[in-house]
DSSP file (Angstrom, degrees, kcal/mol; ACC not computed):
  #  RESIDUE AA STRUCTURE BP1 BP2  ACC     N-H-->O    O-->H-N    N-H-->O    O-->H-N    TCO  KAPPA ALPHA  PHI   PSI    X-CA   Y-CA   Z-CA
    1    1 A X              0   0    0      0, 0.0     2,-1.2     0, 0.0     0, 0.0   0.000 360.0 360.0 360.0 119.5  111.6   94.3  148.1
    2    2 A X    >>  +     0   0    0      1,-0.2     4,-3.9     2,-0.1     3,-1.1  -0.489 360.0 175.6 -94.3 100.5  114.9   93.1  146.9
    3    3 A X  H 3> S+     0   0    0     -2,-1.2     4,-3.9     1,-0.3    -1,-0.2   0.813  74.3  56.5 -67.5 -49.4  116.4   96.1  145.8
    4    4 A X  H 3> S+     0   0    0      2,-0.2     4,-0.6     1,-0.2    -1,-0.3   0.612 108.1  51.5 -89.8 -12.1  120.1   94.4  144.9
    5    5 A X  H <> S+     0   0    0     -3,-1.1     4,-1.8     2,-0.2    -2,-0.2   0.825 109.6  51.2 -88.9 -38.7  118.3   91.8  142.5
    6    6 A X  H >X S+     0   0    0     -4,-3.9     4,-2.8     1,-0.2     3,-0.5   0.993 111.6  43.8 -29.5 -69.8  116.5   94.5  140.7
    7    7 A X  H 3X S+     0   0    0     -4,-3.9     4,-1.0     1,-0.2    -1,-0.2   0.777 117.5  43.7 -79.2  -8.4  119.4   96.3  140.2
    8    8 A X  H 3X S+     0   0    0     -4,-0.6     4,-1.7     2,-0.2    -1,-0.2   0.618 112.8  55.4 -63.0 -25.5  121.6   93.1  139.1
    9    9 A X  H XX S+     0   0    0     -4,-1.8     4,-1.8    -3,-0.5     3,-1.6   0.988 107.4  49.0 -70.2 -68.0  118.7   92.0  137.0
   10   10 A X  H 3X S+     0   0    0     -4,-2.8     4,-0.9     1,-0.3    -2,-0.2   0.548 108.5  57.7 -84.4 -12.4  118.9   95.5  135.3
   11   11 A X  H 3< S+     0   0    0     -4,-1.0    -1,-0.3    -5,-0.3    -2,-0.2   0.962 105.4  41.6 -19.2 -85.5  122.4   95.1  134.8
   12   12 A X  H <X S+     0   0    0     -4,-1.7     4,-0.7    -3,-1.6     3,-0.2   0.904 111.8  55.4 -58.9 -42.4  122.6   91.9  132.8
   13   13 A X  H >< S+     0   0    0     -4,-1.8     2,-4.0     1,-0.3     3,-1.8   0.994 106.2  54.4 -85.4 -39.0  119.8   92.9  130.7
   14   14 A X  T 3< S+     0   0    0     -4,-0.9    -1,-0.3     1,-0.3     3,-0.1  -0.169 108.1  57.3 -40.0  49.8  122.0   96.4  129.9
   15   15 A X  T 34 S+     0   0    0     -2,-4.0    -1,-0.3    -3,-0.2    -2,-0.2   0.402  85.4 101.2-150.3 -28.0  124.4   94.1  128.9
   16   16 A X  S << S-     0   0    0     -3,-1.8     5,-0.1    -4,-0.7    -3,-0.0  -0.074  76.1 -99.6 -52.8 139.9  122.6   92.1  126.2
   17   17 A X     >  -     0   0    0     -3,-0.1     4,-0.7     3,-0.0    -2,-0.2  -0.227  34.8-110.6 -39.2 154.9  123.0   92.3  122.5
   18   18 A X  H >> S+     0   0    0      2,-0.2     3,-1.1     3,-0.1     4,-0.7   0.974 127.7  52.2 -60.5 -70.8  120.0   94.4  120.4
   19   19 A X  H 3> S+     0   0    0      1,-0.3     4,-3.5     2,-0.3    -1,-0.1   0.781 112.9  48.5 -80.3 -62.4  119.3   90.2  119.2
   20   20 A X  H 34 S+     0   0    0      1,-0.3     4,-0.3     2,-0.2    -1,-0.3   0.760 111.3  37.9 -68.0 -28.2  119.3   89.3  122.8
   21   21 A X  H <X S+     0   0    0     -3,-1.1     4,-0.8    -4,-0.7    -1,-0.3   0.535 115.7  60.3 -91.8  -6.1  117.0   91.7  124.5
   22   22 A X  H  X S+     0   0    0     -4,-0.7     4,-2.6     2,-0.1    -2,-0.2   0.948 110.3  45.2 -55.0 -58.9  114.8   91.3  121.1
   23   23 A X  H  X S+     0   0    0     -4,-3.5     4,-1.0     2,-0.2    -2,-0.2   0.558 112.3  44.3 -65.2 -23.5  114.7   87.9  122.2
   24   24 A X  H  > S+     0   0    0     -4,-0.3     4,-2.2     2,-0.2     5,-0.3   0.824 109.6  63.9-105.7 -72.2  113.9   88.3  126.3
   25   25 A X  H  X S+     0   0    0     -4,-0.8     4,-1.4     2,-0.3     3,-0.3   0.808 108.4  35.0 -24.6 -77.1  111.3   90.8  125.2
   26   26 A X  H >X S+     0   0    0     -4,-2.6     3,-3.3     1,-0.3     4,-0.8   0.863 120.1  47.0 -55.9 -67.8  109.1   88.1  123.2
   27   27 A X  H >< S+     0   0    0     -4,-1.0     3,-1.3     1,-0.4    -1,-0.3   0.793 117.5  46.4 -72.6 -37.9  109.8   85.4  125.6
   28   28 A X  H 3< S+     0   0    0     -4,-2.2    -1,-0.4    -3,-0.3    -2,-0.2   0.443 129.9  24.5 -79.0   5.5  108.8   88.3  128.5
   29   29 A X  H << S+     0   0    0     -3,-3.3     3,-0.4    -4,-1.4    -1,-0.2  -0.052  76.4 120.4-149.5  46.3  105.8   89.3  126.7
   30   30 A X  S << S+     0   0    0     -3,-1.3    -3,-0.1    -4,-0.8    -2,-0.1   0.400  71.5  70.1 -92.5  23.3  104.3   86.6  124.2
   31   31 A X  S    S+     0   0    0     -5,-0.2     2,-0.3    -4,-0.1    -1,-0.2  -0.280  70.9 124.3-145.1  84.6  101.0   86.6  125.9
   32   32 A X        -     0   0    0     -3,-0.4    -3,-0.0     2,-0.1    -2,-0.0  -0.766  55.2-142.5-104.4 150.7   99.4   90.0  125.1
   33   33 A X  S    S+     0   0    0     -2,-0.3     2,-0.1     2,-0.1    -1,-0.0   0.573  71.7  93.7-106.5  -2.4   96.6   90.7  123.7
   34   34 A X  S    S-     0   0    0      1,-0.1     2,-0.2     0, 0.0    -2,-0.1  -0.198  71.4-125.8 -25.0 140.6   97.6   93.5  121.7
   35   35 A X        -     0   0    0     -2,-0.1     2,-0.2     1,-0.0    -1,-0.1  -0.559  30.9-113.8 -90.9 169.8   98.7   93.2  118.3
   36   36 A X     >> -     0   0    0     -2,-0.2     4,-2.4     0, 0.0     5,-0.6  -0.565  26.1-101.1-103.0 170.2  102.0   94.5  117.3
   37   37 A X  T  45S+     0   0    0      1,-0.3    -2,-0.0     2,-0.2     0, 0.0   0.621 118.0  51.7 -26.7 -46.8  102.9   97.0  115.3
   38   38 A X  T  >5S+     0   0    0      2,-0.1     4,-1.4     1,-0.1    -1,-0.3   0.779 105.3  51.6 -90.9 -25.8  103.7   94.8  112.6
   39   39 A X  H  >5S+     0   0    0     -3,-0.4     4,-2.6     2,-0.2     5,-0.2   0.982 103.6  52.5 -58.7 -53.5  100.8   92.9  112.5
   40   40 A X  H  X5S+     0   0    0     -4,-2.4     4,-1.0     2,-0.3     5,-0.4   0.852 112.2  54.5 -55.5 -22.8   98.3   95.8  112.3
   41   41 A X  H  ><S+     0   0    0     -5,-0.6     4,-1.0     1,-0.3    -1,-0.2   0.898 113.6  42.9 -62.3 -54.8  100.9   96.9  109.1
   42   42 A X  H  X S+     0   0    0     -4,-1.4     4,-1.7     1,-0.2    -2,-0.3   0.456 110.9  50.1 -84.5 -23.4  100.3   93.4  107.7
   43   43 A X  H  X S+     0   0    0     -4,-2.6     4,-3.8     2,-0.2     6,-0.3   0.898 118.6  43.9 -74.2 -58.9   96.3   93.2  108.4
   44   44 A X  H  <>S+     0   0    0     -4,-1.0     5,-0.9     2,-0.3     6,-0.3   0.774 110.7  55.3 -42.1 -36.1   96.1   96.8  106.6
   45   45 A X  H ><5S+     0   0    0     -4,-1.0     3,-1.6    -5,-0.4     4,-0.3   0.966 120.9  26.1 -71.5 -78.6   98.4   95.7  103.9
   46   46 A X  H 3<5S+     0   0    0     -4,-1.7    -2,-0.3     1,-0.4    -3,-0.2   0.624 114.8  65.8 -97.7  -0.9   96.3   92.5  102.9
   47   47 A X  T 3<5S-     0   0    0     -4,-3.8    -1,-0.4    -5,-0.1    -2,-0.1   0.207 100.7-130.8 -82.8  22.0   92.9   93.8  104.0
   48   48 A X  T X 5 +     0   0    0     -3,-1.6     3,-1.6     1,-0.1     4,-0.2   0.511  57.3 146.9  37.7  39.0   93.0   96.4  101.5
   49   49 A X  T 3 <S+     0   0    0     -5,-0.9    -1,-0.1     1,-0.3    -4,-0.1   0.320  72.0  37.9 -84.6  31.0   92.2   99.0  103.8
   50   50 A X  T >  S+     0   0    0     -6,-0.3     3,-0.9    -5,-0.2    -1,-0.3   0.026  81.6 106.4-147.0   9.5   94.5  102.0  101.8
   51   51 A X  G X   +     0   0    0     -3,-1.6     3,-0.7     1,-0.3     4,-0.3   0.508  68.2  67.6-102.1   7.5   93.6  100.7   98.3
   52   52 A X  G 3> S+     0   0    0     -4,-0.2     4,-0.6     1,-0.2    -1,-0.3   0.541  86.5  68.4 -66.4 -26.2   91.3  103.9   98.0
   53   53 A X  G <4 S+     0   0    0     -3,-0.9    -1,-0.2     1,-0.2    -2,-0.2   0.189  84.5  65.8-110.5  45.4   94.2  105.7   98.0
   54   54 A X  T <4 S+     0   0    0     -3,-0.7    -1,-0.2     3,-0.0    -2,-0.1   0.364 102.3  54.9 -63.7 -39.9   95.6  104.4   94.1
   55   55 A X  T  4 S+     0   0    0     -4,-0.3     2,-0.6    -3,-0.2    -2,-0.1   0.584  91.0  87.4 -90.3  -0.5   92.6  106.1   92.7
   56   56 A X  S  < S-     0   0    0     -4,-0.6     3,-0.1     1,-0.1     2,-0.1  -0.760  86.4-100.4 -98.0 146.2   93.4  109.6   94.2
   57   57 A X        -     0   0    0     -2,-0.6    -2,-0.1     1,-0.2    -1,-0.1  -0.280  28.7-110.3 -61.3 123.7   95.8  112.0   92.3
   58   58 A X        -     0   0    0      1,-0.1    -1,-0.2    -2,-0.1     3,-0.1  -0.164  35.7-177.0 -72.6 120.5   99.4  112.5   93.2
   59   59 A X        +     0   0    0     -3,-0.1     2,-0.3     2,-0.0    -1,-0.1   0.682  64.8  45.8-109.1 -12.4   99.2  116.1   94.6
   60   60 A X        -     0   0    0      4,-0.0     2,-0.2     2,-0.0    -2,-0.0  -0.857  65.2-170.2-121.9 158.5  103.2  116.5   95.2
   61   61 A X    >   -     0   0    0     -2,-0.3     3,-1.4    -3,-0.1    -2,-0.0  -0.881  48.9 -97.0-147.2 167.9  106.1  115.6   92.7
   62   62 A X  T 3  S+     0   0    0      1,-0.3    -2,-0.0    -2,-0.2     0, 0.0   0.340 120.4  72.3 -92.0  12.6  109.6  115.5   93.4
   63   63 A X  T 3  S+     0   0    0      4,-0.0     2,-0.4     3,-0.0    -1,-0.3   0.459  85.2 114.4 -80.7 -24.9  109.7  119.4   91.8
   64   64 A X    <   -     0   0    0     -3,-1.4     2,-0.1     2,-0.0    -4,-0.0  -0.532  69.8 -18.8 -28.9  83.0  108.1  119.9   94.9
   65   65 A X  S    S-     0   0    0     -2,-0.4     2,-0.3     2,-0.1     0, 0.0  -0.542  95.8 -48.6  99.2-163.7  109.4  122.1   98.1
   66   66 A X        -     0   0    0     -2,-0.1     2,-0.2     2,-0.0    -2,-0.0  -0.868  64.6-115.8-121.2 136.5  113.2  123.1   98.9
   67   67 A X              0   0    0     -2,-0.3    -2,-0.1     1,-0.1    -4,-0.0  -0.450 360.0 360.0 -79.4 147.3  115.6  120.1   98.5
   68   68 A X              0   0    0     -2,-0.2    -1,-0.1     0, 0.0    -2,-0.0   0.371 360.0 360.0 -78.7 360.0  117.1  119.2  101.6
């Protein structure tokens, strides 16, 4: 095991921009078979799988609880 590329590896990538380790993340993991996070939002969104919850009655109001 090379112990001293590990830890240079984990170096550089501490070193990256939030843009840039967004960016080595997809390219180190675009073939999952997972959805993301965002997908599943966007499959829920247009598959209408929440539109049952328009017809139920707003059971809190913003009179509600102790403001924070």
């Amino acid at each position: 095991m090379n112990t001293q590329l590990v830890e240079s590896l984990i170096q550089v990538i501490l070193s990256l921009s939030p843009e840039e380790r967004k960016l080595l993340e997809t390219k180190l993991f675009w073939d999952t078979s997972e959805p993301t996070t965002d997908e599943i939002m966007k499959l829920a969104h247009s598959g209408g799988a929440f539109e049952f919850l328009a017809d139920e009655p707003d059971l809190y109001s913003l009179e509600d609880g102790e403001p924070i």
